[in-house]
C-alpha positions as CSV (number, residue, x, y, z in Angstrom):
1,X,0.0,0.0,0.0
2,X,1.3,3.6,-1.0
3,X,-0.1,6.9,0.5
4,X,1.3,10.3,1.7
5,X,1.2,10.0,5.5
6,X,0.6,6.6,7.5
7,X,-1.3,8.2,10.9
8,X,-0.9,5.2,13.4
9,X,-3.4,5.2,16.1
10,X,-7.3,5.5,16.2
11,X,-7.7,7.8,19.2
12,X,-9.8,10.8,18.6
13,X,-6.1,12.5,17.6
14,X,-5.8,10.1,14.8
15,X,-9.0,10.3,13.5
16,X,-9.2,14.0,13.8
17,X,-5.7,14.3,11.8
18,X,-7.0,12.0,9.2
19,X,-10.3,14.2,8.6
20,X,-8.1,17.6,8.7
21,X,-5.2,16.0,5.9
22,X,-8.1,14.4,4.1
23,X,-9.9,17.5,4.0
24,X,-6.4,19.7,3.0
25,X,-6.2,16.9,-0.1
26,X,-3.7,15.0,1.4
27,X,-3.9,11.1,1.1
28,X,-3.5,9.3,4.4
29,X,-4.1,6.0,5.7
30,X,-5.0,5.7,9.2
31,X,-4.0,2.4,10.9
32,X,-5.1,1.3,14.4
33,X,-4.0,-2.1,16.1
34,X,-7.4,-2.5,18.1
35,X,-10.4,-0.1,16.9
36,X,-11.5,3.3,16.8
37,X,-11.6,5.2,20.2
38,X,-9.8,2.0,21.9
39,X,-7.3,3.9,24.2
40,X,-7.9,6.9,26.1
41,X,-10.5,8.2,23.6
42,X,-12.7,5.8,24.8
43,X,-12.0,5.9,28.7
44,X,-12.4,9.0,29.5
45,X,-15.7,10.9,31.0
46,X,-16.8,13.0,27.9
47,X,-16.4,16.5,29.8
48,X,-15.7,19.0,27.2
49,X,-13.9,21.6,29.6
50,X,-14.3,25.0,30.0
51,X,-11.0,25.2,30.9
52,X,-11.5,26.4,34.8
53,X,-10.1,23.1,36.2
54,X,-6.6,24.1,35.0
55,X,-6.6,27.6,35.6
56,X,-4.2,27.0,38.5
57,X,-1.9,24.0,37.9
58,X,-1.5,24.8,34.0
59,X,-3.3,28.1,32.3
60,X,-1.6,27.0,29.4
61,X,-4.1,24.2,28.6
62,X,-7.1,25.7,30.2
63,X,-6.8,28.9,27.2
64,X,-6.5,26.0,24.9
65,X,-9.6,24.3,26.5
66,X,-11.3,27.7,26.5
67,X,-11.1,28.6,22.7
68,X,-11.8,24.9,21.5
69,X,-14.6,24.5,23.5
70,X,-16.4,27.6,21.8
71,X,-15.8,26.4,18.9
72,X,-16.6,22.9,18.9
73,X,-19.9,23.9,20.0
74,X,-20.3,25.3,16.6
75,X,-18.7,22.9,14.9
76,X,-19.8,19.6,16.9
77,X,-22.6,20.6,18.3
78,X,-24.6,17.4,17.3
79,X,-21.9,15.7,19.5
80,X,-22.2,17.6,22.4
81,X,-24.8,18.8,25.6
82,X,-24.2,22.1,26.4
83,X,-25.4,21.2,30.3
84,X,-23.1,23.8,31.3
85,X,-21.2,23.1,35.0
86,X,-20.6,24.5,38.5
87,X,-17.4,24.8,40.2
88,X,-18.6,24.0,43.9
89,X,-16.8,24.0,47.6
90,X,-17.9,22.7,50.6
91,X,-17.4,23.0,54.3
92,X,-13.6,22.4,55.0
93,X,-12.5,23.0,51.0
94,X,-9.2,25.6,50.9
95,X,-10.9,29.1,51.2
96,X,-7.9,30.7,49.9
97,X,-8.0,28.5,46.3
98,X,-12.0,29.8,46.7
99,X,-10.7,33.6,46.7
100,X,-8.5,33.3,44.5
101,X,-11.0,30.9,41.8
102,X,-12.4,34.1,39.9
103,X,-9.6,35.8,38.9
104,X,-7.3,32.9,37.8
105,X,-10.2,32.1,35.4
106,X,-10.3,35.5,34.6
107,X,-7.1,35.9,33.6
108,X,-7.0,32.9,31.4
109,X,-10.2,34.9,29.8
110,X,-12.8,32.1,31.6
111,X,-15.8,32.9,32.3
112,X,-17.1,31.7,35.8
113,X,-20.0,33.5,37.4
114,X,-20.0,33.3,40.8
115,X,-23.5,31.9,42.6
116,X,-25.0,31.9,46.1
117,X,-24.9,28.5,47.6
118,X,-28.7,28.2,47.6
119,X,-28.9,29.1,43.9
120,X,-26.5,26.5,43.0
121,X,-28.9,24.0,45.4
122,X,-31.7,24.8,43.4
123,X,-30.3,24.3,40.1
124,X,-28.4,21.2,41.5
125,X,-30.6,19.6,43.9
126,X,-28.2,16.7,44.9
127,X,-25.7,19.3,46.0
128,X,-24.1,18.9,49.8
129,X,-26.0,21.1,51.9
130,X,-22.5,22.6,53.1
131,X,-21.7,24.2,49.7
132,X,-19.9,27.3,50.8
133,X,-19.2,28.8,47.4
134,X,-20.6,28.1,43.9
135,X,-19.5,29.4,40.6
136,X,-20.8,28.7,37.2
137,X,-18.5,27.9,34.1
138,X,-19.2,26.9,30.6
139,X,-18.5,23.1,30.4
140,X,-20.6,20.5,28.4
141,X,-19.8,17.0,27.9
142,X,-19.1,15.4,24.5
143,X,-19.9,12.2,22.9
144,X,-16.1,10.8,22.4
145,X,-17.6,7.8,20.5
146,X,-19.2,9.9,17.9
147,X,-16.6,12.6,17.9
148,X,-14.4,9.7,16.8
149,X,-16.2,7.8,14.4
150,X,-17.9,11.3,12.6
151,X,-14.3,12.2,11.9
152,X,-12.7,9.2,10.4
153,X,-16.3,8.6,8.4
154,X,-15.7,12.5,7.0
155,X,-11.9,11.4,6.1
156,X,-12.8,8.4,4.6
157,X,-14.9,10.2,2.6
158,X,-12.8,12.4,1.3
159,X,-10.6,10.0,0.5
160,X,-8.5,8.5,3.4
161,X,-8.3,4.7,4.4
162,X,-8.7,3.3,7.6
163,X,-6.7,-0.2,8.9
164,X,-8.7,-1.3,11.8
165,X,-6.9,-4.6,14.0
166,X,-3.7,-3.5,12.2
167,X,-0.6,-3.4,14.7
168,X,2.8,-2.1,13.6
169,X,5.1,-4.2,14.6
170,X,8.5,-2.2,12.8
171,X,9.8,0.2,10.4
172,X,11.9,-0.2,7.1
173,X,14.6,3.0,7.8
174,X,17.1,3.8,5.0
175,X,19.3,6.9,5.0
176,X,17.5,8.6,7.9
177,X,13.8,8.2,6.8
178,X,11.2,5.6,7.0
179,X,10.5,4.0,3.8
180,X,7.8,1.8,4.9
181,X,5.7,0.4,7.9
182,X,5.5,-3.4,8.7
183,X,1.8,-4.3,10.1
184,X,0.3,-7.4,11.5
185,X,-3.5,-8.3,11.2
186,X,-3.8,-8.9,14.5
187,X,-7.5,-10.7,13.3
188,X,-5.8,-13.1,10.8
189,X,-2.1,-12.8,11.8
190,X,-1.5,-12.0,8.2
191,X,1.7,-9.3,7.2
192,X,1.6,-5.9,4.9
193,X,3.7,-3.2,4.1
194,X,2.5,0.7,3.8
195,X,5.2,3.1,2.5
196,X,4.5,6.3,3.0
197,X,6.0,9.6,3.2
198,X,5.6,10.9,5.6
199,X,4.7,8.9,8.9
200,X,3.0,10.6,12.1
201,X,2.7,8.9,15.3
202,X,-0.6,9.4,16.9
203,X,-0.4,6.3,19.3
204,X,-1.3,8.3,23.2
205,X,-0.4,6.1,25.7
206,X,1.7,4.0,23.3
207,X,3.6,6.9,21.2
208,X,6.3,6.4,23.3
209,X,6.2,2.1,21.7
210,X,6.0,3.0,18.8
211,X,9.0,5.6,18.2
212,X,10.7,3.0,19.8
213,X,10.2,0.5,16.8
214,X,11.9,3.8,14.9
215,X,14.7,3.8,17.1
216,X,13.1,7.5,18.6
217,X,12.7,8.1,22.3
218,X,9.4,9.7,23.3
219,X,9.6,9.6,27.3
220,X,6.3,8.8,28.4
221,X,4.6,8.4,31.9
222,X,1.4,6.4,32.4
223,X,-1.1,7.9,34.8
224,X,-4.4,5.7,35.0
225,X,-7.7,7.2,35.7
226,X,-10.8,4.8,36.8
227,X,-14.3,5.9,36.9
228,X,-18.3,4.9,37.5
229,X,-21.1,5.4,35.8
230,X,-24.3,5.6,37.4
231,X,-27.6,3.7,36.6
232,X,-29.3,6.7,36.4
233,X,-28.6,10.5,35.7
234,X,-27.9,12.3,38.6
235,X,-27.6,16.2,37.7
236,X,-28.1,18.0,34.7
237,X,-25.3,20.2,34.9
238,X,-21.0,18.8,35.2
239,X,-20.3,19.3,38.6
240,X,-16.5,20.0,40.3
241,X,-15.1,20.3,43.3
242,X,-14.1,23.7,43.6
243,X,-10.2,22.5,44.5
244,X,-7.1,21.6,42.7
245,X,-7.9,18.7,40.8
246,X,-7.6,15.4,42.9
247,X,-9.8,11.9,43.0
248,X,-13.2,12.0,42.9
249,X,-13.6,16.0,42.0
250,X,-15.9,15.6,38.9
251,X,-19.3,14.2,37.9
252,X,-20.4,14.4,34.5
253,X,-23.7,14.1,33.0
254,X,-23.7,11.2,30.2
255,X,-26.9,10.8,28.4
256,X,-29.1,8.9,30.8
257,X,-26.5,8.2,33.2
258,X,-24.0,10.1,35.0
259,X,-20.0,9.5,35.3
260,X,-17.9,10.3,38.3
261,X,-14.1,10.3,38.2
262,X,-11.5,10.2,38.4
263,X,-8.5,8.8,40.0
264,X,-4.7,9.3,39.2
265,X,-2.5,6.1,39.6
266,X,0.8,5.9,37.8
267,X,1.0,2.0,36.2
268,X,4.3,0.5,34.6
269,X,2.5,0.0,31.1
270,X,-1.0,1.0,29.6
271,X,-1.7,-2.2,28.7
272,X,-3.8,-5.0,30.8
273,X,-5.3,-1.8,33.0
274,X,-8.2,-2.2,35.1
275,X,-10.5,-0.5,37.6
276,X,-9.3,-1.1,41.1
277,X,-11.8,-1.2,44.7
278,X,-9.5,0.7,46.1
279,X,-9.9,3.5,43.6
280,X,-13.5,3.1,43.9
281,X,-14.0,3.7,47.2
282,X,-11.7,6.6,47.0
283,X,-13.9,8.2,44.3
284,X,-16.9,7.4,46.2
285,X,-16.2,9.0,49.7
286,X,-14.6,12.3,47.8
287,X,-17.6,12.1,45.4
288,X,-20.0,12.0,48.0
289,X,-18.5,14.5,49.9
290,X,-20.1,17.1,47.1
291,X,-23.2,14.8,46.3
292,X,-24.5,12.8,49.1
293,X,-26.4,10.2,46.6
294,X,-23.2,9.1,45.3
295,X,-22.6,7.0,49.0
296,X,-25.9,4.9,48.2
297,X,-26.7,5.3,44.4
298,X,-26.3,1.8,42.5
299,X,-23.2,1.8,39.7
300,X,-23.5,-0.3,36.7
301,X,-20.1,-0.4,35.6
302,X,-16.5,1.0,36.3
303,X,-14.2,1.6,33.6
304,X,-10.4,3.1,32.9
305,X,-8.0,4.8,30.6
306,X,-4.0,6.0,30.8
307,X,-3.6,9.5,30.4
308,X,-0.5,9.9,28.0
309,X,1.3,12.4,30.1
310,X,5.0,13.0,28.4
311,X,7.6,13.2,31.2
312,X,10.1,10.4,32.0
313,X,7.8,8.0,34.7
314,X,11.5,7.4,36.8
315,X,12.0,11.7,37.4
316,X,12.7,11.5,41.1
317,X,11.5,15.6,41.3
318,X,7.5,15.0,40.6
319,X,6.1,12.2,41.5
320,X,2.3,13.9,41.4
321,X,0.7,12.7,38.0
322,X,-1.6,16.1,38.5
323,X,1.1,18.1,38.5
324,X,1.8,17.5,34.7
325,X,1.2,19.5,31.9
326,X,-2.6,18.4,29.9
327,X,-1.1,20.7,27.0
328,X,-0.1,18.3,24.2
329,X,3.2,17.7,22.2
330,X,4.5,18.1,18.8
331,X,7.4,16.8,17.8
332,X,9.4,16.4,14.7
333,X,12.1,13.5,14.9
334,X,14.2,15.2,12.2
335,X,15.3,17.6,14.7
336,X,15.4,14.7,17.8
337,X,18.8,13.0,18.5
338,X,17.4,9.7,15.9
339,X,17.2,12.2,13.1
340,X,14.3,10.7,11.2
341,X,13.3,13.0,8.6
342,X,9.8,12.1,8.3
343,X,8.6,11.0,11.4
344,X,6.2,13.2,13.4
345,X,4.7,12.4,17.2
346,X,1.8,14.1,18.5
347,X,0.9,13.1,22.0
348,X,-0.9,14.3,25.5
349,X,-3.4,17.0,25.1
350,X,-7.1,17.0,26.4
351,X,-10.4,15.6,24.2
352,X,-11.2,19.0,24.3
353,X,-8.6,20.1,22.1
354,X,-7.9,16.9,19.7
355,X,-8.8,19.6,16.7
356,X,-6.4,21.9,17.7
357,X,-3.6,19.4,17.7
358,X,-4.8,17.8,14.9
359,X,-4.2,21.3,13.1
360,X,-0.9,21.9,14.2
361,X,-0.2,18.3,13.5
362,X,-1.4,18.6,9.7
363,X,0.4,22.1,9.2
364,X,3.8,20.5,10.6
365,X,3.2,17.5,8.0
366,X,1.9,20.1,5.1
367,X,5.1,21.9,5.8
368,X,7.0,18.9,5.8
369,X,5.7,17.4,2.3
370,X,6.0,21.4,0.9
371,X,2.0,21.5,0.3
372,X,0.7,24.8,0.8
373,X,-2.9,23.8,1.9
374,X,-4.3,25.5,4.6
375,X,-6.9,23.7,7.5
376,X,-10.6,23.8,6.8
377,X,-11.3,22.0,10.4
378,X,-11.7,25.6,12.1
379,X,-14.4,26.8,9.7
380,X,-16.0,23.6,8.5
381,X,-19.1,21.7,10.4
382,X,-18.0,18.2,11.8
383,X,-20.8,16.2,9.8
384,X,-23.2,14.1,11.5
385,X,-22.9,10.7,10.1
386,X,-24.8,7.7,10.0
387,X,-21.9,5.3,10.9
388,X,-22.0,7.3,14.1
389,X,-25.5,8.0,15.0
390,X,-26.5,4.9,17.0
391,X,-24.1,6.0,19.7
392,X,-26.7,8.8,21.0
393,X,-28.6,7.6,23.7
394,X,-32.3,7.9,23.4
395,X,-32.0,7.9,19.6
396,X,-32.7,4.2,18.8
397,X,-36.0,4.0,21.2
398,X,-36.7,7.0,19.1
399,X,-36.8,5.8,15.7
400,X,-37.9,2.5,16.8
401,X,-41.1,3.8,17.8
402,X,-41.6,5.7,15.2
403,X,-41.3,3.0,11.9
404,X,-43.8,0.6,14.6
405,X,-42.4,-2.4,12.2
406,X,-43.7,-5.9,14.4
407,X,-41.1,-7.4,12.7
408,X,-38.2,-4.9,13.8
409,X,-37.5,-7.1,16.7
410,X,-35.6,-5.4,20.4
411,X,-32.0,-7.1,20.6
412,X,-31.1,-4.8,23.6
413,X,-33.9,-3.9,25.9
414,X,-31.7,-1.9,28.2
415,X,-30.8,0.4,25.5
416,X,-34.1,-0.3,23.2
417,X,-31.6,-1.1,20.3
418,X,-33.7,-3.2,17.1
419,X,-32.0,-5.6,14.9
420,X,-32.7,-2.9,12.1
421,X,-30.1,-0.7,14.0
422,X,-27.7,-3.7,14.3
423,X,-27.7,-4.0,10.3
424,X,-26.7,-0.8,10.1
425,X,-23.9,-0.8,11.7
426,X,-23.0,-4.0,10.0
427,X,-23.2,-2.3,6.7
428,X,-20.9,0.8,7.5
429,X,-18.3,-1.7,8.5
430,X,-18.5,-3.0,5.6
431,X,-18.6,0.1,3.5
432,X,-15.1,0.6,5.6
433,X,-13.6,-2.5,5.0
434,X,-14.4,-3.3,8.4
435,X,-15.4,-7.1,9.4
436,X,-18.2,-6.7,11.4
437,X,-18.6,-8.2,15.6
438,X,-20.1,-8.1,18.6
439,X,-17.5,-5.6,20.1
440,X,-17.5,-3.5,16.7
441,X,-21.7,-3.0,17.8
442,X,-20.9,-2.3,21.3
443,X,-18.6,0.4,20.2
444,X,-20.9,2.0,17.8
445,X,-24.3,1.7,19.5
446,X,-25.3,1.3,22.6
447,X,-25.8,-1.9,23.3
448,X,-24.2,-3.5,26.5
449,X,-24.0,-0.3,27.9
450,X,-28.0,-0.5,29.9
451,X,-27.9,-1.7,33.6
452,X,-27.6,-5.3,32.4
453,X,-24.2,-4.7,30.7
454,X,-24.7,-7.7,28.1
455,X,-26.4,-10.4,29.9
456,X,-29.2,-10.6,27.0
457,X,-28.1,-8.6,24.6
458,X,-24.7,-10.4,23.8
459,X,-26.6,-13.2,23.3
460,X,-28.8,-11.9,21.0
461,X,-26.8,-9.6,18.9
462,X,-24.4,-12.7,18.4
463,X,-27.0,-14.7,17.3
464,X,-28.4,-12.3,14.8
465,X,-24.9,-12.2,13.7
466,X,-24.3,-15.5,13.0
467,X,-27.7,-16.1,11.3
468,X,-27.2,-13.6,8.8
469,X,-24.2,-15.4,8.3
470,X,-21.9,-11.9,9.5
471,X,-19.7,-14.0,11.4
472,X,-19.5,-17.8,11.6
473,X,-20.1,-20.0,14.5
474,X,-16.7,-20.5,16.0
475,X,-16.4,-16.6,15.4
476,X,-19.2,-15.6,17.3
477,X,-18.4,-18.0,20.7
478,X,-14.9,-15.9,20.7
479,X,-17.0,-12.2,19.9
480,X,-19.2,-13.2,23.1
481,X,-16.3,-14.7,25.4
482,X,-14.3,-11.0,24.3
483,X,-17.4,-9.1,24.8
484,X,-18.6,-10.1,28.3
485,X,-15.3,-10.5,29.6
486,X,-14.9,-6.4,28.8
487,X,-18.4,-6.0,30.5
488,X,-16.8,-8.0,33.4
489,X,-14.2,-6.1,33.8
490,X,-16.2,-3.0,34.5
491,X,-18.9,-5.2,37.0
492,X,-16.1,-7.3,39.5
493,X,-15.0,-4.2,41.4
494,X,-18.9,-3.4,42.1
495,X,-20.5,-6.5,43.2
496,X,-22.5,-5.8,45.6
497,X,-26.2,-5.5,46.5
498,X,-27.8,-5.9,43.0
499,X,-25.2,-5.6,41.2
500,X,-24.2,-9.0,42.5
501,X,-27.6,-10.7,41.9
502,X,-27.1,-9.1,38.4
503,X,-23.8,-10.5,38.0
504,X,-25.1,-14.3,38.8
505,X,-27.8,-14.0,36.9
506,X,-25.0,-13.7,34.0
507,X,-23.0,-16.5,35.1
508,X,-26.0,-18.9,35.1
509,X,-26.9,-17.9,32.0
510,X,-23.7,-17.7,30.2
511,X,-21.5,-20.3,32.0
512,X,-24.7,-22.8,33.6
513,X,-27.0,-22.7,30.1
514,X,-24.3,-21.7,27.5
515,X,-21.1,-23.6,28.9
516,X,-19.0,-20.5,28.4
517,X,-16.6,-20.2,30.7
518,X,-15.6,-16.3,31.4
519,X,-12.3,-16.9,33.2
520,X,-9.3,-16.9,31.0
521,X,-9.1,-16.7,27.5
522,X,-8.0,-20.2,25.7
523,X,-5.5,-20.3,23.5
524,X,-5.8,-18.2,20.5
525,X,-8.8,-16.5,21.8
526,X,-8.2,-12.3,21.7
C-alpha cells in the first residue's frame, strides 16, 4: 500500500488528523492495532472543559480548552450537551483557592460567574448542603464515540483509508527516513507493508512504543484514571469540586446516566489496565463528599484509561501525575537525536482540544511534504454521520417507535436497540472494510452499555450475527467470550447488593446454560 502520510493510532487525535489531511487533499491511511476510540478516547468521562479546572496548575491548557470549547460547539454541536457546569466548595474545602478561583479564570479569559450557595442548590438539587461557594462555568460534555467515528467517516470520505486490527510491529529505515511500515493483522495474523512519506505517530499512551520500533525516544509516563457510571442521571449540569484537581472532584452528565471520576495512579505499562476497589471507594467517599447520593446510588459499571502524560515515569522531582502538563506535544524526529526526517509524534493533550492538535499536526506534515494547503477543520461543520448516530442515547427507542415495524424485533432492551439498527452498523463496516462483531456493535451503538451490561443482549446480537451469516459459529463464541469479559471487567469491582444478583444472573446464563466459561481466554482467543 502507497499513500502520503501513514497516521498510526485510532484515538480521537488520529482520527481528527486523518479528517483535517483528508480535508487539506492530502492522502493518508490511518492504521489502528485494536479499533476506533480503543485507548484513552474511549476511557475517559466525555467533559468537554471550560478550561477552569486548569486555571491553577496549567493556564496553558485551560486557554487551549477555553477557545476549543467555543468552537466545537459550533462545529460539533450534534456531539455535544451544552449542560453547562458548576465549580462548587464545601465545608472544609481551601478558602484561599476559593478567593482566588475568579480571577485565575479570569485571567486565562474564563468565564465563571459566581452563585450563592442556595442558587446553585436549586439548580443542582443533589448538591451537599454545606456548599460554601458556587461558581458557574461553561463546560458540556461530549460524545467521544461519535466525535471519533464522525471524523474518520468525513476522512474516509474524502478519501483517506482506515486499517482497523492493524498493529505495527516495525519500520523499514534507510538513510535517515522511513521507507515503509511493517503491520500485523492482528485478526488473521496476516503481514503488509504501507510506505509512506511521511509517517506521524498518533499512538497516546503508546507513542512512546512506537518511536521505539523507529529507534526515537518519546519519554512517556502512564497515569491511569478509573471511573463509575451511574444507573441513572444524577444532575443535569458537570459538577466539580471547587479544588485543585484530585480523586473524585468531577461528575459528569452522560446521556441517561451520569459518570464520576476520576482517579490518578501511575501503572508501569498501559496495557492489561483495570478498575481497582480501592480507587472506587476513594472516588466514592470524595464524590459523596459534594453529592450525598453518590454513597448509596447503585453503579452499573467502572471503567479506565491512561492518560498519556510525556515526562520520564523514573524523574525523582515529581512524583504527582496532576502536577503535569494536559497541554499536548509536537514533535518532529528530524530535529530529535534519531534524526528521522519524516517522522512526526503528536501526543498528551485534552479531548477538548484533539482539533487543535490535529491542526498543528497537519500544518507540521503540510510543511513537511512542501503543500501549501491551509486547515478547513476551524471553519468547517464536523458532519453528522450515519456510521456514528447509534451511539446517541435515546436515539434508537426513538426511531424505533416511530417505523412501529412488528417485525423490527428489540435485541437490547436496556438500550431499546432493534436488529434494524444492528444492520446498520454492520453495513458501515462493511462500507469501511471493516469485518463486522459483537465488540465493533458495542462500540458504535449502545448496546451492553444498559444496567444489564450484556447479559441478553450479547446473546442476542451474536445470534443475529451468525444467522445472517456476519460472522460464523466458531467466530461468534470468541466475539461473546471477548465481549462479556470487557463488560466484566467494568462489573467485578462493584459486586454488591444488586449488582451481584445481576452478576449471577449472568454467570448462570452464560457459563450454567451456554457452557462459556468467562475466566481466562483459551489459546488463540483475543
Amino acid at each position: 500500500m502507497r499513500t502520503q502520510v501513514l497516521i498510526i493510532g485510532g484515538g480521537v487525535s488520529g482520527t481528527g488528523l486523518a479528517r483535517d489531511l483528508a480535508l487539506r487533499g492530502v492522502a493518508c491511511v490511518l492504521a489502528e492495532k485494536r479499533d476506533i476510540n480503543a485507548g484513552a478516547s474511549g476511557g475517559n468521562h466525555g467533559l468537554l472543559h471550560s478550561g477552569a479546572r486548569y486555571v491553577a496548575s496549567d493556564p496553558a491548557a485551560a486557554r487551549e480548552c477555553r477557545s476549543e470549547n467555543r468552537r466545537l460547539k459550533k462545529l460539533a454541536a450534534h456531539c455535544i450537551e451544552d449542560a453547562g457546569g458548576l465549580f462548587v466548595a464545601v465545608a472544609g474545602d481551601d478558602e484561599r483557592y476559593i478567593a482566588e478561583f475568579p480571577s485565575l479564570c479570569s485571567r486565562c479569559g474564563i468565564s465563571a460567574r459566581p452563585l450563592p450557595p442556595d442558587e446553585a442548590r436549586a439548580m443542582e438539587p443533589a448538591l451537599a448542603e454545606n456548599v460554601i461557594a458556587a461558581f458557574a462555568v461553561d463546560d458540556a460534555t461530549i460524545d467521544p464515540f461519535k466525535l471519533s467515528l464522525d471524523n474518520i467517516a468525513s476522512a474516509l470520505r474524502s478519501g483517506g483509508r482506515l486499517l482497523r486490527h492493524h498493529q505495527v510491529v516495525g519500520f523499514d529505515i534507510n538513510a535517515g527516513r522511513i521507507r515503509s511500515a511493517r503491520l500485523r493483522d492482528v485478526l488473521t495474523g496476516r503481514s503488509r507493508r504501507v510506505e509512506a512519506d511521511l509517517v506521524v505517530n498518533a499512538a497516546g499512551a503508546w507513542a512512546g512504543q512506537v518511536a521505539a520500533l523507529a529507534g526515537a525516544t518519546v519519554a512517556m509516563r502512564y497515569s491511569k484514571g478509573s471511573l463509575l457510571v451511574t444507573q441513572s442521571r444524577i444532575a443535569h449540569r458537570v459538577l466539580n469540586r471547587l479544588r485543585p484537581p484530585g480523586n473524585g472532584d468531577i461528575l459528569v452528565p452522560g446521556g441517561t446516566v451520569s459518570i464520576l471520576g476520576t482517579t490518578s495512579e501511575r501503572v508501569a505499562s498501559p496495557d492489561a489496565i483495570r478498575p481497582e476497589i480501592h480507587e472506587l471507594d476513594a472516588i466514592i467517599a470524595e464524590g459523596a463528599a459534594m453529592v450525598p447520593l453518590l454513597a448509596s446510588t447503585r453503579y452499573i459499571r467502572a471503567y479506565c484509561g491512561v492518560r498519556p502524560l510525556l515526562g520520564d515515569a523514573n524523574s525523582p522531582d515529581d512524583r504527582s501525575d496532576r502536577n503535569v502538563s494536559r497541554g499536548f506535544v509536537l514533535i518532529d524526529h528530524e530535529r530529535q537525536p534519531e534524526k528521522l526526517a519524516n517522522l512526526i509524534t503528536v501526543t498528551g493533550g485534552k479531548l477538548t482540544t484533539y482539533r487543535l492538535m490535529a491542526e498543528k499536526a497537519g500544518d507540521m506534515v503540510c510543511g513537511k511534504l512542501a503543500l501549501e494547503s491551509p486547515c478547513r477543520t476551524r471553519l468547517e461543520t464536523l458532519p453528522d454521520t450515519v456510521e456514528a448516530r447509534w451511539t446517541e442515547p435515546g436515539l434508537a427507542p426513538r426511531l424505533w417507535l416511530r417505523r412501529d415495524d412488528p417485525e423490527d424485533d428489540l435485541l437490547c432492551e436496556c438500550e431499546m436497540v432493534p436488529q434494524s439498527a444492528v444492520e446498520e452498523i454492520v453495513r458501515g463496516l462493511r462500507r469501511q472494510g471493516g469485518r463486522p462483531g459483537l465488540t465493533a456493535i458495542g462500540l458504535r451503538s449502545r448496546v451492553g452499555k444498559g444496567p444489564c451490561q450484556g447479559t441478553f443482549c450479547s446473546q442476542r446480537v451474536t445470534a443475529r450475527l451468525c444467522d445472517r451469516r456476519h460472522l460464523g459459529d466458531q467466530e461468534g463464541v470468541v466475539e461473546l467470550r471477548a465481549f462479556l469479559r470487557e463488560r466484566w471487567r467494568g462489573q467485578q469491582p462493584l459486586l454488591w447488593d444488586e449488582s451481584l444478583a445481576q452478576a449471577e444472573l449472568l454467570e448462570a446464563m452464560h457459563c450454567g446454560f451456554f457452557g462459556l466459561e468467562l475466566g481466562a481466554p483459551p489459546p488463540g482467543d483475543p
